[in-house]
C-alpha positions as CSV (number, residue, x, y, z in Angstrom):
1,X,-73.8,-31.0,-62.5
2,X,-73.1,-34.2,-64.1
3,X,-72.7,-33.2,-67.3
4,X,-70.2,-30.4,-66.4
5,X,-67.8,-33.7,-65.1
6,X,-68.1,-35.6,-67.3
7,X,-65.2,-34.1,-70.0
8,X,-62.8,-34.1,-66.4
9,X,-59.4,-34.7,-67.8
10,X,-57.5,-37.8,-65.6
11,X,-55.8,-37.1,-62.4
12,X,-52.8,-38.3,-61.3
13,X,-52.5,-38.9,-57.5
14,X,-49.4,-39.9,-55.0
15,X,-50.5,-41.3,-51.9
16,X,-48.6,-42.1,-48.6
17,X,-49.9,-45.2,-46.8
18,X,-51.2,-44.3,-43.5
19,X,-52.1,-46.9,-41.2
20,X,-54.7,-49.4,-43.3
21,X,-55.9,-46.7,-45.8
22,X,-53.6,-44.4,-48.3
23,X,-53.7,-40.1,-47.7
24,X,-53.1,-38.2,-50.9
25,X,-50.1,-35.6,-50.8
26,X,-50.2,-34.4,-54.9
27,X,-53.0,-34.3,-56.9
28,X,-51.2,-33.1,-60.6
29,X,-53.4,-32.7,-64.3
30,X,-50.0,-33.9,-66.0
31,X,-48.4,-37.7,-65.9
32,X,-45.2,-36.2,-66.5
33,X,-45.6,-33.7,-63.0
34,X,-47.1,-36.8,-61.6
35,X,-44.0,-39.2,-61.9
36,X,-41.7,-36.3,-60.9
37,X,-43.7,-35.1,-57.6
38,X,-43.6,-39.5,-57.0
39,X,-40.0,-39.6,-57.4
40,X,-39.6,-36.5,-55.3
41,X,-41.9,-38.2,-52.5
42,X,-39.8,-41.3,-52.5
43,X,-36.5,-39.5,-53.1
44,X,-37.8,-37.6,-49.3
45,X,-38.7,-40.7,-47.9
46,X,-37.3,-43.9,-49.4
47,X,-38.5,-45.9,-46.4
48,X,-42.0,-45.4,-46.7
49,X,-45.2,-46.5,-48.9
50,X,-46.5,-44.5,-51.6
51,X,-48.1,-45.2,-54.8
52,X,-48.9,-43.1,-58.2
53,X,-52.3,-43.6,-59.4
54,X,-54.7,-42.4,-62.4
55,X,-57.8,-41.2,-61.6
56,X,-60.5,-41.0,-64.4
57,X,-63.7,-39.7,-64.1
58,X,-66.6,-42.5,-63.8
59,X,-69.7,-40.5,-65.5
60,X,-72.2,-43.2,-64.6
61,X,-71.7,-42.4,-60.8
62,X,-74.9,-42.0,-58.2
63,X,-73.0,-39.6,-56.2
64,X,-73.4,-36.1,-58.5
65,X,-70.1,-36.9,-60.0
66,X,-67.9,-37.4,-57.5
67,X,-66.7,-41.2,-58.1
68,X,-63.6,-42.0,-60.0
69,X,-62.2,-44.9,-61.3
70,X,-58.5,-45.4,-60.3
71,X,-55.9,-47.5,-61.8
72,X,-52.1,-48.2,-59.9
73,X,-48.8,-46.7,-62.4
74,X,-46.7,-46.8,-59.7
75,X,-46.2,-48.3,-56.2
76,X,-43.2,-47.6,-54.2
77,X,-42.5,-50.3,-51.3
78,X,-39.1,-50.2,-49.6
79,X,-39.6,-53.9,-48.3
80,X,-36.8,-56.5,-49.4
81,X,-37.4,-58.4,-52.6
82,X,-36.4,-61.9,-51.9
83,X,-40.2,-63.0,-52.7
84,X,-41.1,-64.1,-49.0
85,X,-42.7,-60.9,-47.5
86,X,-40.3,-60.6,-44.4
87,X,-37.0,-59.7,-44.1
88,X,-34.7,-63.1,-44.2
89,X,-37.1,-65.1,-45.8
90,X,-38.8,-66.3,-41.8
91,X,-42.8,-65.3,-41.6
92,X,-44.3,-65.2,-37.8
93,X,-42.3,-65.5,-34.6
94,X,-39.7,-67.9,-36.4
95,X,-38.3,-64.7,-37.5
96,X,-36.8,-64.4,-34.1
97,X,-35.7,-67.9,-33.1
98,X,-31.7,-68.1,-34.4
99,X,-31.5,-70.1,-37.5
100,X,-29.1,-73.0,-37.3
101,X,-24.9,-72.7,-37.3
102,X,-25.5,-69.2,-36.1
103,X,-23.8,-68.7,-32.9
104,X,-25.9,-67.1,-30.1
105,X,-24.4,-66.0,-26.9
106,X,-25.7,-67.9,-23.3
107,X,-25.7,-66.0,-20.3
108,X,-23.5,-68.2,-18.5
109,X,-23.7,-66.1,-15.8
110,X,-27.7,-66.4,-15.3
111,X,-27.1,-70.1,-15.2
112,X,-24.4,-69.8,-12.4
113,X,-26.7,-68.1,-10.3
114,X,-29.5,-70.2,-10.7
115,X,-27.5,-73.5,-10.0
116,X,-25.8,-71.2,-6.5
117,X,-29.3,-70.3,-5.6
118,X,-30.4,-74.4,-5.6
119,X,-27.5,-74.9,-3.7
120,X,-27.9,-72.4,-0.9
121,X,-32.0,-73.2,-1.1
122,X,-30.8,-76.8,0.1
123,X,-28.6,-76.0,2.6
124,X,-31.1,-73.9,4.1
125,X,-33.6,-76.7,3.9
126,X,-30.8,-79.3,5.9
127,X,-30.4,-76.7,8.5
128,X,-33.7,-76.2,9.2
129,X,-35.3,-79.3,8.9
130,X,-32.2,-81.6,9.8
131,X,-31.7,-84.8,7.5
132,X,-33.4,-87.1,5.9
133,X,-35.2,-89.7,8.0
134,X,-33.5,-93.1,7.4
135,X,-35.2,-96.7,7.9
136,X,-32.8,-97.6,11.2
137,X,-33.3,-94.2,12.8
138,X,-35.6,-93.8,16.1
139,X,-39.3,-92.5,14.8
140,X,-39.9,-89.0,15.7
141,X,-42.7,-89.8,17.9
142,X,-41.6,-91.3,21.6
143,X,-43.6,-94.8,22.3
144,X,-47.2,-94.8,24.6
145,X,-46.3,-95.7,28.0
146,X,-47.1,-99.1,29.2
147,X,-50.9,-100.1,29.0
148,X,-52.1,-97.4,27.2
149,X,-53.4,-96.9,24.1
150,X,-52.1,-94.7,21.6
151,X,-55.1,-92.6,21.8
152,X,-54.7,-92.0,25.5
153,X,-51.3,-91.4,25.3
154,X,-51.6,-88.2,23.2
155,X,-54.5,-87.0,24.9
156,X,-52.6,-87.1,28.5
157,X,-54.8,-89.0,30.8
158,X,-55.2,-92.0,32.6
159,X,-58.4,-93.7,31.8
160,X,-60.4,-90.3,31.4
């Protein structure tokens, strides 16, 4: 069985990345077929991943001749080339943040509302609670009645 694969003539393969691993769409004998079912692929789709590839038989497989050695001819990849990976030349969450000069709009209004909802929280707070207690205003708590102690006072009772 070996034997019989062993004279295999190379494949040429396009493949359409799919998630972390690549799915064959066109499997062609010819390189010339090959390059034109690529440009076709790409031509269909110029916004995905695809990649032309040789395949050549690897006689000295353990798996009864179904092992190939591959080499890449051609790789599609629609990502901009400005040699940093990610589009404007930003890697990780910096991509996001606005780059400097570049004018980004405040929502003034949000602000507004956030001071007017301070202000009415306060107001409410005065109402309720009256204002602040100053160092010459009477204490909150009326005085214990003459010759009793504090204690006594609260509790309500004479010498109980």
């Amino acid at each position: 069985m070996t034997g019989s694969r062993a004279d295999q003539p190379p494949r040429f393969v396009v493949q359409c990345a799919k998630g972390k691993g690549w799915k064959t769409l066109v499997v062609e004998e010819d390189l010339g077929r090959g390059e034109r079912a690529f440009r076709e692929v790409v031509k269909v789709k110029p916004k995905g991943f695809f990649r032309l590839i040789r395949l050549d038989h690897n006689p000295e497989a353990d798996y009864g001749g179904r092992e190939y050695n591959w080499r890449l001819l051609r790789l599609h990849d629609p990502r901009p080339r400005d040699g940093s990976g990610c589009a404007g030349g930003r890697s990780g969450w910096w991509r996001w943040w606005p780059r400097r000069g570049e004018r980004v709009p405040l929502p003034v209004w949000l602000y507004g509302l956030a001071i007017l909802a301070g202000a009415v929280g306060a107001v409410v707070l005065f109402l309720l609670y009256g204002p602040p207690l100053s160092p010459e205003s009477p204490p909150a708590v009326a005085p214990p009645a003459a010759g009793l102690s504090a204690g006594q006072a609260v509790k309500g009772g004479l010498g109980r």
